[in-house]
Each structure stands twice: as structure tokens, then as C-alpha cells.
VOBA-1610 file (N, C-alpha, C; in pm, whole numbers, padded with zeros to 5 digits, always signed):
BEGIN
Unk-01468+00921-00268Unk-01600+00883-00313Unk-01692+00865-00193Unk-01821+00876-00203Unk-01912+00863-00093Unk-01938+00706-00075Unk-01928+00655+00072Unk-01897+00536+00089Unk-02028+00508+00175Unk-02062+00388+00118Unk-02176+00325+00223Unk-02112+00250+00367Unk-02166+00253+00464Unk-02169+00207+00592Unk-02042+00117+00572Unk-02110-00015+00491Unk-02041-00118+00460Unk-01935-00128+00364Unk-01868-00048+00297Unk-01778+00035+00250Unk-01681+00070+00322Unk-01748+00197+00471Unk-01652+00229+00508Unk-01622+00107+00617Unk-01703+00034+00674Unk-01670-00079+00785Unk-01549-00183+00704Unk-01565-00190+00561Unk-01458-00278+00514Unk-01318-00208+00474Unk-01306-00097+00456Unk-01188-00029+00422Unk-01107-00043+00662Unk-01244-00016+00701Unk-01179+00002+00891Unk-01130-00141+00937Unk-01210-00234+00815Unk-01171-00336+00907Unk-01038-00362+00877Unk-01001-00347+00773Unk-00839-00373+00706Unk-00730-00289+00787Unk-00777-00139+00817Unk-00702-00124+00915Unk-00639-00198+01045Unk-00765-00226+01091Unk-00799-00294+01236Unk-00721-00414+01216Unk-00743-00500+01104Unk-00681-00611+01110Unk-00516-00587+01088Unk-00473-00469+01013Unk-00336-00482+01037Unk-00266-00483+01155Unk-00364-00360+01238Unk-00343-00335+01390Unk-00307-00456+01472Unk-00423-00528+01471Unk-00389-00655+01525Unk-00288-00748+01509Unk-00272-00765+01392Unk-00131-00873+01300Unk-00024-00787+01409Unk+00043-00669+01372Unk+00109-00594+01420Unk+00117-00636+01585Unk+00020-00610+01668Unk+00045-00649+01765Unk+00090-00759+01860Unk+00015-00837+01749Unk+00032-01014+01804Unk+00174-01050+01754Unk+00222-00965+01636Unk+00355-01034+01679Unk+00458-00945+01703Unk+00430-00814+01774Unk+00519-00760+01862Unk+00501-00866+02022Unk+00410-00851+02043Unk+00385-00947+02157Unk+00477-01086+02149Unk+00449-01178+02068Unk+00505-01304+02017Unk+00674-01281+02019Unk+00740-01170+01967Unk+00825-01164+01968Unk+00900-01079+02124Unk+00817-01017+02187Unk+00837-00959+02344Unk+00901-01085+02397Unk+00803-01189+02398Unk+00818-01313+02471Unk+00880-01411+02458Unk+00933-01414+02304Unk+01023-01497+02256Unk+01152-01421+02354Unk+01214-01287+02337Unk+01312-01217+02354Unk+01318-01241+02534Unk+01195-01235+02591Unk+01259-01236+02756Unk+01297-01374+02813Unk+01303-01485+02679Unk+01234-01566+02725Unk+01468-01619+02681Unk+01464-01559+02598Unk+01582-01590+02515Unk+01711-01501+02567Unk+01646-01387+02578Unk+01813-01283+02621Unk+01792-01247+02756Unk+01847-01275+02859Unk+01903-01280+03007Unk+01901-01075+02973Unk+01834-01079+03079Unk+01796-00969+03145Unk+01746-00849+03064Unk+01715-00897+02967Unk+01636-00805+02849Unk+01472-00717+02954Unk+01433-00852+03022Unk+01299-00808+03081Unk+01323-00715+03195Unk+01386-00725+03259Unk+01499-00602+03392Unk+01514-00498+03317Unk+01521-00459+03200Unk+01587-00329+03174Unk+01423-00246+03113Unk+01333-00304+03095Unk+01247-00293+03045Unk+01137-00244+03171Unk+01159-00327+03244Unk+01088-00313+03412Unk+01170-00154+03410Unk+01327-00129+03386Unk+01374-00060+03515Unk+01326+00059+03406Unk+01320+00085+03303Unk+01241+00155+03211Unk+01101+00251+03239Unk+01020+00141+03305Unk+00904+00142+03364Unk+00928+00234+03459Unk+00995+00206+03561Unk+00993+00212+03710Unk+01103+00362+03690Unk+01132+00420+03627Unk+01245+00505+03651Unk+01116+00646+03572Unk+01043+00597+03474Unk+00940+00697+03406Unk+00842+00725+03548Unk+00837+00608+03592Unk+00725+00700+03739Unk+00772+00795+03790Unk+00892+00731+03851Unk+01002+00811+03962Unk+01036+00952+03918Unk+01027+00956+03795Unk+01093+01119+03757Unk+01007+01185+03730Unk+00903+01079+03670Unk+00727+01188+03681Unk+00686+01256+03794Unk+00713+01171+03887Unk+00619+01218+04017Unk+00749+01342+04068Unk+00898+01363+04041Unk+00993+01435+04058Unk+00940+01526+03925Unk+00899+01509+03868Unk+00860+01632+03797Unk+00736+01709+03869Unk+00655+01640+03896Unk+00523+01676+03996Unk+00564+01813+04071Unk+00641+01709+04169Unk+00684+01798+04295Unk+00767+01893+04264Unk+00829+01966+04104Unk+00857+02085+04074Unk+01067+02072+04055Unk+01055+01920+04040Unk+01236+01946+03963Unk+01246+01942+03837Unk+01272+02037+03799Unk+01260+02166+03664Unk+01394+02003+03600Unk+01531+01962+03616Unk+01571+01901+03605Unk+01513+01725+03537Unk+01382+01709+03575Unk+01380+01559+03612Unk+01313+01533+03438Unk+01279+01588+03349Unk+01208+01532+03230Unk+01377+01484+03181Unk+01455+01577+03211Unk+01558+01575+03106Unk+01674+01486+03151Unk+01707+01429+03277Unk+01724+01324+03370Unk+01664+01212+03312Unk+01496+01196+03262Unk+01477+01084+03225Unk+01448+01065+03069Unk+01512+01183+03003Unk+01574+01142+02829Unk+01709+01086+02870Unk+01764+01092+02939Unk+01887+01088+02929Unk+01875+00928+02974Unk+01802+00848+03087Unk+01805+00746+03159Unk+01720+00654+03074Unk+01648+00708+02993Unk+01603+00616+02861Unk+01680+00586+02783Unk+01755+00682+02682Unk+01803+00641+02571Unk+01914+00584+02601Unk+02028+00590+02750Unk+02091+00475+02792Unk+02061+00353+02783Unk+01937+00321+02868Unk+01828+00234+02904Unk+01854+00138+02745Unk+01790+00220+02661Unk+01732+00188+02547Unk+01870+00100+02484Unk+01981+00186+02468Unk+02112+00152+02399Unk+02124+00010+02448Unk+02152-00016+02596Unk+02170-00134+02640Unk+02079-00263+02556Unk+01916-00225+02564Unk+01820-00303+02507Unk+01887-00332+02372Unk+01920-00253+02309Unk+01918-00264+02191Unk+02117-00348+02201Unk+02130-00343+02240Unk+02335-00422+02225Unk+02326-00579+02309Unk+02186-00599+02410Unk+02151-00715+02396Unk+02059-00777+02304Unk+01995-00733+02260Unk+01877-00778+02108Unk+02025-00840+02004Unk+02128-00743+02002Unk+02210-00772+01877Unk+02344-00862+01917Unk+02349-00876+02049Unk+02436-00962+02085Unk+02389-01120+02094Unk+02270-01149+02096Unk+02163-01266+02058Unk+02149-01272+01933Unk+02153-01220+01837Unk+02161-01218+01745Unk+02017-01175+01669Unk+01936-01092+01737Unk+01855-01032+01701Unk+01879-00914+01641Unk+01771-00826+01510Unk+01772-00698+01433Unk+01794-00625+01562Unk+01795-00489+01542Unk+01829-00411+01664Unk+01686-00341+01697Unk+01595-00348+01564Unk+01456-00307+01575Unk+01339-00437+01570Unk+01416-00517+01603Unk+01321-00626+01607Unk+01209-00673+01668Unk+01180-00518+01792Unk+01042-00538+01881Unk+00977-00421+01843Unk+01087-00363+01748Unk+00962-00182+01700Unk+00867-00221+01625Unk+00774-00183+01592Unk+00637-00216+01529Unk+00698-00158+01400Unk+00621-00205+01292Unk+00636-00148+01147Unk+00509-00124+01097Unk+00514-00026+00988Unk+00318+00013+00975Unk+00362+00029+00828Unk+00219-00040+00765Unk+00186-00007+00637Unk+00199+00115+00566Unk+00114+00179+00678Unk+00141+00329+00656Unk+00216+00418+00743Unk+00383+00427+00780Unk+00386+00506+00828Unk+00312+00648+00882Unk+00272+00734+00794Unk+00192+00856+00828Unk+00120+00852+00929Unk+00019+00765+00867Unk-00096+00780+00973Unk-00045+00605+01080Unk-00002+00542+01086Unk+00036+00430+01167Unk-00046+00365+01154Unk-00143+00350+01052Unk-00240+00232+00983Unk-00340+00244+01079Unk-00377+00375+01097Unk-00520+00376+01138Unk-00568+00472+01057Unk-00530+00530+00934Unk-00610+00597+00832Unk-00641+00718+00821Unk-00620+00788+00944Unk-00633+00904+00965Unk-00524+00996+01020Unk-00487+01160+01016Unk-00405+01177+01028Unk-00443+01320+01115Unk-00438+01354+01240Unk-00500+01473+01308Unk-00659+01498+01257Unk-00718+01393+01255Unk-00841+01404+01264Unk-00871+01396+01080Unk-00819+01419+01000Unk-00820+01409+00848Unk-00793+01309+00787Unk-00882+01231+00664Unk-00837+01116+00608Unk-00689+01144+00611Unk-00618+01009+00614Unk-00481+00995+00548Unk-00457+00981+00358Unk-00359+01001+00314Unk-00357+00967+00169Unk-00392+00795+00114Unk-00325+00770+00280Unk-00354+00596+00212Unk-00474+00546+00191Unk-00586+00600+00340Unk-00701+00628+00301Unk-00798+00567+00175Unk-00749+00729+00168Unk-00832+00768+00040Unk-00804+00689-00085Unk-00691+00628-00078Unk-00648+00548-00175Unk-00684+00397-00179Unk-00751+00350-00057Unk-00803+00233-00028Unk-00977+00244-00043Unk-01041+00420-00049Unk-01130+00426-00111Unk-01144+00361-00272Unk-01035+00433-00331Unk-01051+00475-00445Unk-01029+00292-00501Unk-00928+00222-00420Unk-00924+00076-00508Unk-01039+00018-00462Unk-01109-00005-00344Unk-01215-00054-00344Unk-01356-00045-00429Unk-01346+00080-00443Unk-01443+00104-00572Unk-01364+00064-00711Unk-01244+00056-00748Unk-01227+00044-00855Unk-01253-00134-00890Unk-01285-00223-00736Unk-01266-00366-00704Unk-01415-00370-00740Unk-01485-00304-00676Unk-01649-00321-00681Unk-01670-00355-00845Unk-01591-00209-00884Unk-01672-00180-01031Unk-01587-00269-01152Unk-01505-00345-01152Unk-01457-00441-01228Unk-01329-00329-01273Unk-01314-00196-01235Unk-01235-00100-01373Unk-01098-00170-01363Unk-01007-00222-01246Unk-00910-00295-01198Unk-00862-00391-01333Unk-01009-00505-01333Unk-00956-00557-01448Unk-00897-00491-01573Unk-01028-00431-01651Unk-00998-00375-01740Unk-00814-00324-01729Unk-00795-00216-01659Unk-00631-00204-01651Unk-00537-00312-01641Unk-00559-00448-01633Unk-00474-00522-01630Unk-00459-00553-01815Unk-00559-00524-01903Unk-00557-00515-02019Unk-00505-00420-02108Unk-00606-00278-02003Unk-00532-00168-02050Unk-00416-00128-01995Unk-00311-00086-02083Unk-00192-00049-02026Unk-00110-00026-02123Unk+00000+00044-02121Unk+00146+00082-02220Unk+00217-00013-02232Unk+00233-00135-02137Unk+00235-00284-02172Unk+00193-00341-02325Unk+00067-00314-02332Unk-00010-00419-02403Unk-00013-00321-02546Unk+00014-00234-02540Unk-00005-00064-02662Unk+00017-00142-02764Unk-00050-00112-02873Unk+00014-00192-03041Unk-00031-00096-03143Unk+00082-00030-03242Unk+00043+00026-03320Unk-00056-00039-03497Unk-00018-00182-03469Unk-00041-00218-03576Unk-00219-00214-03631Unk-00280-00196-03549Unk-00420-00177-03632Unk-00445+00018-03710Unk-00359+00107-03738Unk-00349+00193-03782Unk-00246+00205-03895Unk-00277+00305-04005Unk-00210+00333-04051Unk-00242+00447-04131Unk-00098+00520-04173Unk-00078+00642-04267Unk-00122+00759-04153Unk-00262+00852-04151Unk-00261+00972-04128Unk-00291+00898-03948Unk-00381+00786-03970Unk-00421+00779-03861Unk-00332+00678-03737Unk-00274+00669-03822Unk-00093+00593-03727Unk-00066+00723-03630Unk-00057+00853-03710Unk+00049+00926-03655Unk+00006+01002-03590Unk-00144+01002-03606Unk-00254+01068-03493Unk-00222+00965-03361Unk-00224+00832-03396Unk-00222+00737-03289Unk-00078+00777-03177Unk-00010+00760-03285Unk+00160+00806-03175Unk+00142+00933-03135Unk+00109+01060-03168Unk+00100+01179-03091Unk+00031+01186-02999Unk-00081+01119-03008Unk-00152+01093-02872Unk-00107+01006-02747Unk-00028+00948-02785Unk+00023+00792-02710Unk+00190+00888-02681Unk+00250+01004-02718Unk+00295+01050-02689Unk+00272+01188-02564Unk+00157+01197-02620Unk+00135+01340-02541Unk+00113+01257-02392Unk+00056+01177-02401Unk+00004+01065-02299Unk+00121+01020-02175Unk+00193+00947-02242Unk+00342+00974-02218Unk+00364+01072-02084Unk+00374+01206-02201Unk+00441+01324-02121Unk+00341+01360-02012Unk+00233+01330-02041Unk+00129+01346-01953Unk+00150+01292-01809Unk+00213+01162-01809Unk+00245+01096-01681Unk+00383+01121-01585Unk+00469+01121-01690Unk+00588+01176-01642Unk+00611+01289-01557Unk+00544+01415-01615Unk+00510+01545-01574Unk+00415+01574-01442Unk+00280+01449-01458Unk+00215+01465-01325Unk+00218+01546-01207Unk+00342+01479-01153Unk+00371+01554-01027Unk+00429+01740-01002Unk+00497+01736-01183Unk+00564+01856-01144Unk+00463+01989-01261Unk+00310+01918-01302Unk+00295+02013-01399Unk+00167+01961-01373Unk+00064+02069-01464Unk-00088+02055-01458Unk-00171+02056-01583Unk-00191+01971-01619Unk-00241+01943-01773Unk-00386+01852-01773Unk-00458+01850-01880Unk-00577+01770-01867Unk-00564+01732-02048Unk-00637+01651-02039Unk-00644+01607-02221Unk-00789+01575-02249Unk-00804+01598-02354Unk-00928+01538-02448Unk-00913+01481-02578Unk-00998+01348-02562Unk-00938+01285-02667Unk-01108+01257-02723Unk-01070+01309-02873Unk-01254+01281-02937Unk-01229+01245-03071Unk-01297+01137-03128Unk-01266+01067-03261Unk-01394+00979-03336Unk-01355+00895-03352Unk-01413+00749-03415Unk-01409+00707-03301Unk-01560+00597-03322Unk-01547+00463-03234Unk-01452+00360-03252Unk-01391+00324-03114Unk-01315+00217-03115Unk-01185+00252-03166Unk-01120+00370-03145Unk-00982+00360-03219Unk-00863+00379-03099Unk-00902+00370-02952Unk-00804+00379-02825Unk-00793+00503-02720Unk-00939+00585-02764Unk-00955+00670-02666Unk-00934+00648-02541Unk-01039+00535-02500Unk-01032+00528-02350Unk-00934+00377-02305Unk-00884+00316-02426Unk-00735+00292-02377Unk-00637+00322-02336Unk-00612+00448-02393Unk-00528+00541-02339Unk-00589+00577-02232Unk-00671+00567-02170Unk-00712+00694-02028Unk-00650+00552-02009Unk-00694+00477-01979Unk-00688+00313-01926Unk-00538+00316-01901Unk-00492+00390-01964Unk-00321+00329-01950Unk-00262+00437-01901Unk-00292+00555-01870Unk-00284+00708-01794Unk-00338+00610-01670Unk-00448+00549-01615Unk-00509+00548-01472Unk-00437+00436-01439Unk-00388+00380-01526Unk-00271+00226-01490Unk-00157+00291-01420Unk-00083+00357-01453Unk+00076+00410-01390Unk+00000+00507-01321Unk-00067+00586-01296Unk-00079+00647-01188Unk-00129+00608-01053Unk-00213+00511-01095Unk-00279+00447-00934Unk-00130+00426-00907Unk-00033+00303-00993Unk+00077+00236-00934Unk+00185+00337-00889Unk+00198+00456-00906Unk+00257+00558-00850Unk+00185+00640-00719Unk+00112+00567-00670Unk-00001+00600-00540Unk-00079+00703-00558Unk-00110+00759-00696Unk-00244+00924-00703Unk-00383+00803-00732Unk-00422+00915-00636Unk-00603+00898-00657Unk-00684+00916-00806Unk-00723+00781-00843Unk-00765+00815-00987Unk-00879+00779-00996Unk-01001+00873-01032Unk-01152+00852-01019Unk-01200+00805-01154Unk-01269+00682-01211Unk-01309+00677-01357Unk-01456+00661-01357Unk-01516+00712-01426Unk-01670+00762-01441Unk-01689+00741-01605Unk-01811+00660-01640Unk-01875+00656-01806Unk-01896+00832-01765Unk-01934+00890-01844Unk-02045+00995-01825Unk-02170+00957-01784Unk-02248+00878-01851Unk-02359+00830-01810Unk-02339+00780-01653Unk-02282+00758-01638Unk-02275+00728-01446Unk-02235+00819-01366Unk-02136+00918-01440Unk-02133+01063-01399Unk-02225+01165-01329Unk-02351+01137-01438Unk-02402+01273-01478Unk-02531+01234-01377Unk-02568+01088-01367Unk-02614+01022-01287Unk-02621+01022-01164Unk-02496+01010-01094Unk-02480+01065-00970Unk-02471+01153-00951Unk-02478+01274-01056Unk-02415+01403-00963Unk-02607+01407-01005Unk-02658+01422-01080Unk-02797+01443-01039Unk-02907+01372-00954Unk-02884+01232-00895Unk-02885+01193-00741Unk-02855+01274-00645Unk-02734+01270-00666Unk-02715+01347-00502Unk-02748+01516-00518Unk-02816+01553-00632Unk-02856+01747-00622Unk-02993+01729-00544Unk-03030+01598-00516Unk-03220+01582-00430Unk-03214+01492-00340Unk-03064+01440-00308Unk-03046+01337-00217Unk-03048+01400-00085Unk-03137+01455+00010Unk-03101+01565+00118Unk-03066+01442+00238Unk-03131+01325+00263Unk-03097+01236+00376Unk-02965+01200+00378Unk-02817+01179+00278Unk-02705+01140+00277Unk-02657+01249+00304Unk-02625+01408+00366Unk-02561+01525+00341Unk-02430+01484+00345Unk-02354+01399+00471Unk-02240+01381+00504Unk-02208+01316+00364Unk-02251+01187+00273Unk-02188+01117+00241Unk-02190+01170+00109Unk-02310+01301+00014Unk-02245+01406-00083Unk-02128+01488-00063Unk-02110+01528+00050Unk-02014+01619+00079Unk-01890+01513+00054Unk-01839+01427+00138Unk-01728+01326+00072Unk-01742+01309-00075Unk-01867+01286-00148Unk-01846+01228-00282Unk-01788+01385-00339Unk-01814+01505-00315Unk-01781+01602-00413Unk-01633+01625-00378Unk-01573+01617-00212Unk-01499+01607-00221Unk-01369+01573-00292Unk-01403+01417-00296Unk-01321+01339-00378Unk-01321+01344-00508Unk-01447+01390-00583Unk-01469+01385-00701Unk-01402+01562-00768Unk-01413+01635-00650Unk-01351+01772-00697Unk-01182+01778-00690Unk-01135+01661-00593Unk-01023+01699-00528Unk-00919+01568-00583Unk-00957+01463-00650Unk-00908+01327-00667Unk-00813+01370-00734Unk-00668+01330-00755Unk-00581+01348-00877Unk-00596+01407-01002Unk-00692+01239-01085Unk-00734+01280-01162Unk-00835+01208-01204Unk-00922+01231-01266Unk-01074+01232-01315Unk-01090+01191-01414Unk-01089+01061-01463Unk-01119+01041-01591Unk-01334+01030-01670Unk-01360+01107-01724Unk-01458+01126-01800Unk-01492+01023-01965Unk-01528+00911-01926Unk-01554+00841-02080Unk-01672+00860-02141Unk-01678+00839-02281Unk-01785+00822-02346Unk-01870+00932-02303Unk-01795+01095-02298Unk-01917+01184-02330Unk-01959+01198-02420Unk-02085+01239-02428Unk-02180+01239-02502Unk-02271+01133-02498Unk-02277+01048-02413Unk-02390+00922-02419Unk-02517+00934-02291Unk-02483+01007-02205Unk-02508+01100-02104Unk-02635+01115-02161Unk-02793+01126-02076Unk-02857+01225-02069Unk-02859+01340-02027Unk-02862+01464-02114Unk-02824+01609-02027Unk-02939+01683-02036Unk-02963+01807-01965Unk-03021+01885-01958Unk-02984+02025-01924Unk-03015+02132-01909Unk-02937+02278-01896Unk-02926+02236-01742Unk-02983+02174-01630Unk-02922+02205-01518Unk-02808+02100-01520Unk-02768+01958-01590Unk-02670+01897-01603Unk-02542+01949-01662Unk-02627+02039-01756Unk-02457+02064-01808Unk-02420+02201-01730Unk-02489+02246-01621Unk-02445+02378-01577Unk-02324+02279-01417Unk-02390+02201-01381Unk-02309+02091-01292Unk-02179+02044-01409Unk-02203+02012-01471Unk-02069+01956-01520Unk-01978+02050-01529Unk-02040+02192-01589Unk-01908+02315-01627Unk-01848+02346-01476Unk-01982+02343-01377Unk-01896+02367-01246Unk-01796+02225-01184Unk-01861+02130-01222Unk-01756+02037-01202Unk-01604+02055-01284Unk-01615+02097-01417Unk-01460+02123-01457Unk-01398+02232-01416Unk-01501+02343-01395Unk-01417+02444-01323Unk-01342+02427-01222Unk-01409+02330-01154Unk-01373+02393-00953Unk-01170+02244-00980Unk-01227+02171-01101Unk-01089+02132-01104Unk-01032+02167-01172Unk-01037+02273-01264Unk-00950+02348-01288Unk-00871+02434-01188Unk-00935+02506-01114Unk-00903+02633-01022Unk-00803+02572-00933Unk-00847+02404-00846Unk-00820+02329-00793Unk-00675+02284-00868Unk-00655+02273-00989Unk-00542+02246-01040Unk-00538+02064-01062Unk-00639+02006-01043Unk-00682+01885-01065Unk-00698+01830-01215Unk-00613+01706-01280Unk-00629+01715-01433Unk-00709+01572-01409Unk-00808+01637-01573Unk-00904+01527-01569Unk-00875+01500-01719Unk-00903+01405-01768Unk-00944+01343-01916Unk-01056+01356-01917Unk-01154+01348-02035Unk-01222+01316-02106Unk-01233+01267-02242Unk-01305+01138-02275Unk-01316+01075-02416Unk-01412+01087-02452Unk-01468+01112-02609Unk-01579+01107-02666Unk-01572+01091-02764Unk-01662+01017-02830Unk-01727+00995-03001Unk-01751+01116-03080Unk-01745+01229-03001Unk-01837+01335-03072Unk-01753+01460-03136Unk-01796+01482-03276Unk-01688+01582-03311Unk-01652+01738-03223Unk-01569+01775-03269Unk-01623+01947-03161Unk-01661+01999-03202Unk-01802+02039-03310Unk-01925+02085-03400Unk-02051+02019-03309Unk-02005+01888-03249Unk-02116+01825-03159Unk-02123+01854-03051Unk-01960+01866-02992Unk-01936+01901-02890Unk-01977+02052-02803Unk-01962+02133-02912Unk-02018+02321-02879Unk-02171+02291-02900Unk-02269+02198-02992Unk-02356+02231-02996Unk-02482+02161-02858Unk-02437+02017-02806Unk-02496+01923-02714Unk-02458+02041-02587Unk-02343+02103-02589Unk-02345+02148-02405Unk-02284+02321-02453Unk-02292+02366-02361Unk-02288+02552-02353Unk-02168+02575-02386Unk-02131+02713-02422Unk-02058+02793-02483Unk-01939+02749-02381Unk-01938+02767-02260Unk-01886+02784-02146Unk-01805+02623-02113Unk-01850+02524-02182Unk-01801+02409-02157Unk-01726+02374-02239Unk-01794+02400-02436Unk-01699+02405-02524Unk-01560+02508-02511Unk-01551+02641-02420Unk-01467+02695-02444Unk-01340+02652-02334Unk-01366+02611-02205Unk-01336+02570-02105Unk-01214+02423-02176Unk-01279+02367-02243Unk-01222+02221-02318Unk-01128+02273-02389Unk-01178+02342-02498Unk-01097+02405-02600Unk-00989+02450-02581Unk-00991+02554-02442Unk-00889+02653-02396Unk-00742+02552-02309Unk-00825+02473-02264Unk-00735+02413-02123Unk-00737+02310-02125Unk-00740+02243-02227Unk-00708+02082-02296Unk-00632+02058-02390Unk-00559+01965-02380Unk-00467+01918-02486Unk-00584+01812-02569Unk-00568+01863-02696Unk-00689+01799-02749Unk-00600+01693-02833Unk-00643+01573-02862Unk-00626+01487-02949Unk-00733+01390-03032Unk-00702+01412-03165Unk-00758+01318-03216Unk-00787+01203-03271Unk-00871+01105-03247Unk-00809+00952-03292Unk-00898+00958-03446Unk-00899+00900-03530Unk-00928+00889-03625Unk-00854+00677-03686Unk-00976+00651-03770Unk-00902+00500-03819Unk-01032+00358-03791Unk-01050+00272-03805Unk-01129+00198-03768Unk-01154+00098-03710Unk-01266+00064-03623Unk-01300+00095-03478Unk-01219-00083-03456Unk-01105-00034-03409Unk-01023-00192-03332Unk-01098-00276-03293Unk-01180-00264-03220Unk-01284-00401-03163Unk-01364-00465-03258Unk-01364-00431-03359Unk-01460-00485-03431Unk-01325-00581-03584Unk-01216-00521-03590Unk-01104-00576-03626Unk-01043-00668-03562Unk-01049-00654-03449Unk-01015-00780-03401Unk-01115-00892-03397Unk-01272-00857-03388Unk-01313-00974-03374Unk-01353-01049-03499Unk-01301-00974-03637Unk-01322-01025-03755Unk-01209-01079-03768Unk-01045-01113-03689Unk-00956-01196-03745Unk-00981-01282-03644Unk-01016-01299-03506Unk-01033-01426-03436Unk-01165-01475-03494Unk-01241-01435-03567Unk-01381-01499-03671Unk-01264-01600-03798Unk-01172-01554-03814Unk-01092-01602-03912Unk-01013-01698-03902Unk-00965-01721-03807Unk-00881-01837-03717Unk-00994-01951-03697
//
């Protein structure tokens, strides 16, 4: 996502601060150890002093001396390590440990975000925008079939099935869903409970109303002073896992909006990127509000489901009216 200044200074500072933690108590523990195991600090010096000596013998052209001082290290090293454990110290007890292996918790990886990154994008915005909570509600946890029944029960379980397979498969398959019905019957519960197990399985999961969608992407088509920070937002928004789309149809559109949106599903299609989308709107509404090209795009390369039944939120708040 495109990150403001202060965005990205708070995702750097978390780095930075692990950096530091990390250091202060490799340090803390350096000093505990020379302070505790007899001649731990000598082997460490002679460590030092033996990397010059074979450098500068490498200098002066002995083809021999790099491989002289693998050999005078990992001796070196063995010793370090059979006094650490004869004190009764781990044997890695002065190696540093990182959050992120990959990138070593500085976020980047040969000059390219890291995955963790991007994934500390993606929760920070999900922290900004409250969606975090919501998933602590929504979820396959909390799922209840009991406000359905008969045709629209079994609409409910096929969907809550396909859903399912939807997550499982993730990694090894490429699928997108659409789910369009009645108000209030668990459309975007279910996305809610799709973007629940996948954040917690570490994929990048982007959630957008439409109306906030359609919003930003028509901001940033006249935004020319941010270039760097559109280019990240399409990035992420073309390239994220997966993409969840709610409440289309509430959207203001226009022919240049919906020609952005078809290219937005395309380029994740091609990309192999699965997105959801939920809507109120039948698919008679759906072919007629946006182009041929968007209805057929959905139609073709979506697992469509339908919810049908009546609208849960408003059932529930007529039995806690009752209590």
C-alpha cells in the first residue's frame, strides 16, 4: 500500500528498535561471558589478530592464506564454542537471532522490500483502519449455521465450504470467488474469515469497501505530486495475495472507473493473484451497472456463490431487543 512518511518512519522504527534490543543484549551477554569463562576474551582477540595477519598475507600474494584462515577460525570458533558449553552456556548464546531471518530485520532484501515488510505494511493499515478488529469477530471460530434454513442453509454450507477449500489450496492453486445475495446473510463474513487464516499463515491480504476502492484508485489517476507513493500503492494492490472487494455496487462509477477496475482484475488475474468480491447486487445488476468485459471476466473466473435468507444483523438485534 502507499505509505505516508509517517507510516513508513513507524513500520523503520520497529525495525530499528529490534536492531537495537538485539544488540544490547548481544553486548550484555559478550560481557557477562568474558567476565565469567576464563579465556573466552583471548580467543576472540586471537580471532581478531590472526584475520589481519592472513589478510595482509593475502595482500602480498599467498594464494594459500584465505584458506589457512577458514581453517584457523572454525578451530578458533570450536574452542569458543566447548568453553560457552563447558560454563554452562547455549553454544549459540552470543549469535544474534532476528525476527526475520531473510532480511535480518532490516526489511529489505538486495535492495527489495522483504516479505516481512510488506506484511508489516499490510497490518499497520489493517491497525489504522480498525479491519483487525472486525476479524477477531470474523472468523471460522465464531461461524453459526443457525440463523438459516432449508434452501438457504445449504447455500450457506456450500459457500462456507468452497471457502474452506479456498484456503487450504491457497498456496498450491489459483482461485478467486464471488459472493452476491441478500443483505446481511455472511458475504463479507466469510471474506472476514478467508482474510483471518490467511494473514495468520503470513500472505498479504488487502481489504477495500469498493467505495474506498474506487476512491483511491481515482485519486491517485490526478495525483501527479505522489508518483513514487502510486507506484507502491498499485504495486501492492496489483501484487498483494489477495484482494478482498466488499460491498460492490455502492461505489460511485463512471465509464473511466469501471475501465480501472476491469484493468485492475485483469492485471490480477494474469498475475495469478485471487481476489474476492461481495455484493448486494444480482448478476442482471451486475452485467448492467459495469461493462460486458467485467461481467464476463467474474462470470468466467469466479467461483460464484450465492447467499440468499434474512439479513442476520437485523435478527440478531431483534432477539437481544427480546432479552
Amino acid at each position: 500500500m502507499a505509505l505516508s512518511n509517517s507510516q513508513y518512519e513507524t513500520i523503520m522504527r520497529g525495525y530499528e528498535d529490534r536492531q537495537t534490543t538485539r544488540r544490547h543484549l548481544v553486548e550484555q551477554r559478550t560481557a557477562q561471558v568474558y567476565a565469567c569463562v576464563p579465556g573466552y576474551r583471548e580467543l576472540c582477540e586471537s580471532v581478531a589478530s590472526i584475520s589481519v595477519s592472513q589478510g595482509r598475507k593475502l595482500l602480498e600474494g599467498d594464494e594459500n592464506a584465505l584458506e589457512k584462515l577458514h581453517v584457523s577460525i572454525n578451530r578458533l570458533s570450536g574452542e569458543k564454542e566447548l568453553l560457552l558449553t563447558k560454563a554452562g552456556y547455549p553454544a549459540d548464546y552470543l549469535t544474534p537471532s532476528y525476527t526475520c531471518p531473510d532480511c535480518r530485520d532490516t526489511g529489505y532484501i538486495d535492495g527489495a522490500k522483504c516479505h516481512c515488510f510488506k506484511q508489516a505494511v499490510i497490518d499497520l493499515l489493517y491497525e489504522q483502519s480498525g479491519i483487525r478488529d472486525m476479524l477477531e469477530k470474523e472468523n471460522f471460530g465464531t461461524l453459526s449455521y443457525d440463523y438459516y434454513q432449508g434452501e438457504d442453509l445449504q447455500r450457506f454450507q456450500n459457500a462456507v465450504k468452497e471457502c474452506k477449500n479456498f484456503v487450504k489450496t491457497f498456496d498450491s492453486g489459483y482461485q478467486n470467488l464471488f459472493f452476491y445475495g441478500t443483505v446481511g446473510t455472511g458475504k463479507s463474513f466469510l471474506s472476514g474469515c478467508i482474510a483471518r487464516e490467511l494473514i495468520e499463515s503470513g500472505h498479504s491480504v488487502i481489504y477495500f469497501s469498493a467505495a474506498g476502492l474506487f476512491e483511491t484508485l481515482s485519486r491517485s489517476m490526478f495525483d501527479y505530486k505522489n508518483k513514487d507513493d502510486i507506484v507502491s500503492f498499485h504495486e501492492d494492490l496489483y501484487g498483494c495475495d489477495l484482494l478482498i472487494i466488499d460491498d460492490l455496487g455502492t461505489e460511485y462509477t463512471n465509464n473511466v472507473a469501471v475501465s480501472v477496475f476491469f484493468s485492475l482484475l485483469n492485471q490480477r488475474h494474469l498475475n495469478k493473484k485471487s481476489t474476492i468480491i461481495s455484493t448486494n447486487l444480482s448478476l442482471e445488476d451486475l452485467r448492467n451497472r459495469y461493462s460486458d468485459r467485467v461481467f464476463s471476466r467474474i462470470t468466467n473466473q469466479y467461483i460464484i456463490c450465492k447467499f440468499t435468507g434474512s439479513d442476520i444483523r437485523m435478527l440478531k438485534k431483534r432477539l437481544q431487543n427480546r432479552k
